[in-house]
N, C-alpha and C positions, 0 to 999 in steps of 0.2 A: 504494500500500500504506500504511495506515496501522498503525505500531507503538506505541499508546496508551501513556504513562510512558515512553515507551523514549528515552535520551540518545547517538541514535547520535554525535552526535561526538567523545563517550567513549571510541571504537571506532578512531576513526580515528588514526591515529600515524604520526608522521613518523620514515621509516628512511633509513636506506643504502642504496640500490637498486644501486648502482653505485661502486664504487673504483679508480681508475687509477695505478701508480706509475711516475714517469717515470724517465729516465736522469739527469737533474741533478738526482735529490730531492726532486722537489717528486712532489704527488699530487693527482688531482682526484677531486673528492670529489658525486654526485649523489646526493641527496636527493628521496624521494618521498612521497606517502600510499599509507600501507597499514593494513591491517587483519590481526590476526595469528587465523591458523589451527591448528586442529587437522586433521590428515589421517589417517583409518585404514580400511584394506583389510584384514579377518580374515577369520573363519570363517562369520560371518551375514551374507547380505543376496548371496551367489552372486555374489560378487568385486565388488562393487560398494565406490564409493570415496565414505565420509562424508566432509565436511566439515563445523566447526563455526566461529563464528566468537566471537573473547573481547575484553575490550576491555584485553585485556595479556598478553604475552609470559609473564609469572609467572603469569597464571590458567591461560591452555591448557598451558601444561606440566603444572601441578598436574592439571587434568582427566586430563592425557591419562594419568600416573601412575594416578591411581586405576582409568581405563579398563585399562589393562597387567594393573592388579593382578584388577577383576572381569575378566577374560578368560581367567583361570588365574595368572597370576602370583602369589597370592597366596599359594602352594605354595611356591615359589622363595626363598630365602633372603639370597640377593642383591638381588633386586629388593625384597622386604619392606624389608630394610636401608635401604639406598637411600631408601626413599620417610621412612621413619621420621625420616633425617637430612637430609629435603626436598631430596635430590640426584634432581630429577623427572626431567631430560634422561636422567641414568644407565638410569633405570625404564623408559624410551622404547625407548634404546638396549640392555637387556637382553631386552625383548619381540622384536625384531626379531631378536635374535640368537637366540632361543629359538624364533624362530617364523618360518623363513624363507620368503618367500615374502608375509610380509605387512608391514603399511608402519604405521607407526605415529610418526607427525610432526610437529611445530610450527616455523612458519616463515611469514615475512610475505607479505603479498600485495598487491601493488602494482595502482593502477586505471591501468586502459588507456583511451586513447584508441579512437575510430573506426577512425581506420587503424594499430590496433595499436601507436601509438606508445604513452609513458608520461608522465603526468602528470608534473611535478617539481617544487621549489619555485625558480624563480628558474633563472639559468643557470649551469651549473657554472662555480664556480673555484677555480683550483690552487691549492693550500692547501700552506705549505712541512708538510718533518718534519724530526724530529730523527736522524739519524744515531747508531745503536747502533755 
């Protein structure tokens, strides 16, 4: 596939795939590439599930905000609010609640190996914490 101009490793972001906390405090901490999504299951497309992909956790929210609002939400006064004071997850979380039954998402997605394993950076290690 060639995606001409396109900087896919813009796209790709190193997350948290994985967090462990142990009994003595410490925690292990895995690291992976991922690529963050928008996910949404509504009213068009006969329950069929979009994804899109962004090259930031802050754009697919904001997408998917706007998506919430052309969907009907734009009616909603809460959700309007919300999006006004760039509180995008709220505007996510207000469609779903408004509209159950359908899914409306953002959340990273980590690449798979062959045999379903996960890619990672390097191999985990226990990382101390600070005790609250």
């Amino acid at each position: 596939m060639d995606l001409l101009g396109s900087d896919l490793d813009g796209y790709v972001a190193r997350v948290i795939a994985s967090e462990s906390r142990h009994p003595d405090g410490t925690r292990t901490v895995v690291e992976a590439p991922a690529v963050w999504t928008l996910a949404h299951q509504g009213y068009s497309g006969g329950g069929r599930l979009d994804i899109w992909l962004y090259a930031s956790q802050k754009a697919a929210l904001k997408a998917g905000a706007e998506l919430a609002l052309e969907c009907g939400l734009d009616e909603d006064e809460v959700a309007v609010k919300a999006h006004r004071a760039r509180r995008y997850q709220k505007v996510l979380a207000r469609y779903e609640e408004l509209c159950p039954g359908h899914l409306l998402r953002v959340q990273s997605a980590c690449f798979q190996t062959g045999d379903h394993g996960m890619i990672v950076y390097g191999a985990p290690e226990p990382t101390s914490t600070q005790r609250t």
